[in-house]
C-alpha positions as CSV (number, residue, x, y, z in Angstrom):
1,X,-6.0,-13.3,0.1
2,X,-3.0,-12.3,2.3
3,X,-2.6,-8.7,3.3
4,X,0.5,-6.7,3.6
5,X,1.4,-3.6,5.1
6,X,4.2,-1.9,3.0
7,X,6.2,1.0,4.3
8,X,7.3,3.6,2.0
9,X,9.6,6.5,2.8
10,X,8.9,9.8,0.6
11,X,11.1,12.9,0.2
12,X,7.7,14.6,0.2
13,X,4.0,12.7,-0.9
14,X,3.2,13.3,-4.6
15,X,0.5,16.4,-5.3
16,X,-2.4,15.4,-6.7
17,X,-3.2,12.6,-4.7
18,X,-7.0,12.4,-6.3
19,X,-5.2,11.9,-9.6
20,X,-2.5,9.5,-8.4
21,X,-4.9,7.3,-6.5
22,X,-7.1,6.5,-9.5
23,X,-4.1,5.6,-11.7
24,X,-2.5,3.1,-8.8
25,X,-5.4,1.9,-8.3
26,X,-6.2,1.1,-12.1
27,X,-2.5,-0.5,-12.5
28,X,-2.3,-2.5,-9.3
29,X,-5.4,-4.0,-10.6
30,X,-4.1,-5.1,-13.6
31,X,-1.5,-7.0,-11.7
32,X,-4.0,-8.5,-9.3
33,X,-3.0,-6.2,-6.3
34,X,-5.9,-4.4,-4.0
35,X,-4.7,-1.4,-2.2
36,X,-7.2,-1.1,1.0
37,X,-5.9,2.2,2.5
38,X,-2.9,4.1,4.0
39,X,-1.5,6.3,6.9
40,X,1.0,8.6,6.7
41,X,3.2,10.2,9.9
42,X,2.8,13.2,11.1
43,X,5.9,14.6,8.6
44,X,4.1,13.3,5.8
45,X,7.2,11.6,4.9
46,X,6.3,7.9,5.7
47,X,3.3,6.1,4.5
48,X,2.2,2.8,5.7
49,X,-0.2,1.1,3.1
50,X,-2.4,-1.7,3.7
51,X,-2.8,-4.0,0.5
52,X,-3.8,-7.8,-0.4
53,X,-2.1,-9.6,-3.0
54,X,-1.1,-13.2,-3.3
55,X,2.5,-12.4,-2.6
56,X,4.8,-9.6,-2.0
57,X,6.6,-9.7,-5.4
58,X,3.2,-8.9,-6.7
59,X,3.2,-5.7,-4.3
60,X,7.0,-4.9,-5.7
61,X,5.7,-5.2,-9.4
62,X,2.9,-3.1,-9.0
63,X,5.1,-0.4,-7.1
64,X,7.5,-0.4,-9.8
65,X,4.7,0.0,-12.4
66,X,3.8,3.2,-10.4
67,X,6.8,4.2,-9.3
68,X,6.4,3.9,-5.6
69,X,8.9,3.2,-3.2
70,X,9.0,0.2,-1.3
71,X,11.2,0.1,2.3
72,X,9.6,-3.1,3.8
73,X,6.5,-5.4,2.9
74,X,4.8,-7.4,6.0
75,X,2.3,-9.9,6.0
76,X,0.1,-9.2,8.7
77,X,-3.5,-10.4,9.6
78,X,-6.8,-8.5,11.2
79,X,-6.7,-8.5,15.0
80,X,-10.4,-6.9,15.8
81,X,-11.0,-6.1,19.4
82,X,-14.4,-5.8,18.6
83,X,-14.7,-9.0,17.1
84,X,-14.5,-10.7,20.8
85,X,-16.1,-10.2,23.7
């Protein structure tokens, strides 16, 4: 499965995160989309969120369906430093 990191800009993160995170998870799901984990800067006003889906219009439906913002999508792959050596 490809994975993606998608960059979202926030005016501030959501409260509740707990709450939030069980929901997106539940509806991204549905839609066949796997969201791994995120990092947000140190403003707490960017987030960059790792997922795998088959494509990036799969990553845009599921952020509509949650109402998440979506600046930029990226397929990337693993680079492992401890994977060689």
């Amino acid at each position: 499965m490809p994975r993606y990191i998608v960059e979202r800009t926030f005016s501030e993160l959501p409260i509740g995160l707990a709450v939030i995170t069980e929901s997106v998870a539940r509806r991204n799901a549905e839609l066949g989309v796997t969201w791994l984990h995120s990092f947000v800067n140190a403003e707490e006003r960017v987030a960059f969120c790792v997922y795998e889906a088959a494509t990036p219009d799969a990553i845009r439906a599921a952020a509509l369906a949650n109402d998440l913002p979506v600046d930029r999508i990226t397929e990337v792959r693993v680079v492992d430093p401890y994977r060689y050596g």
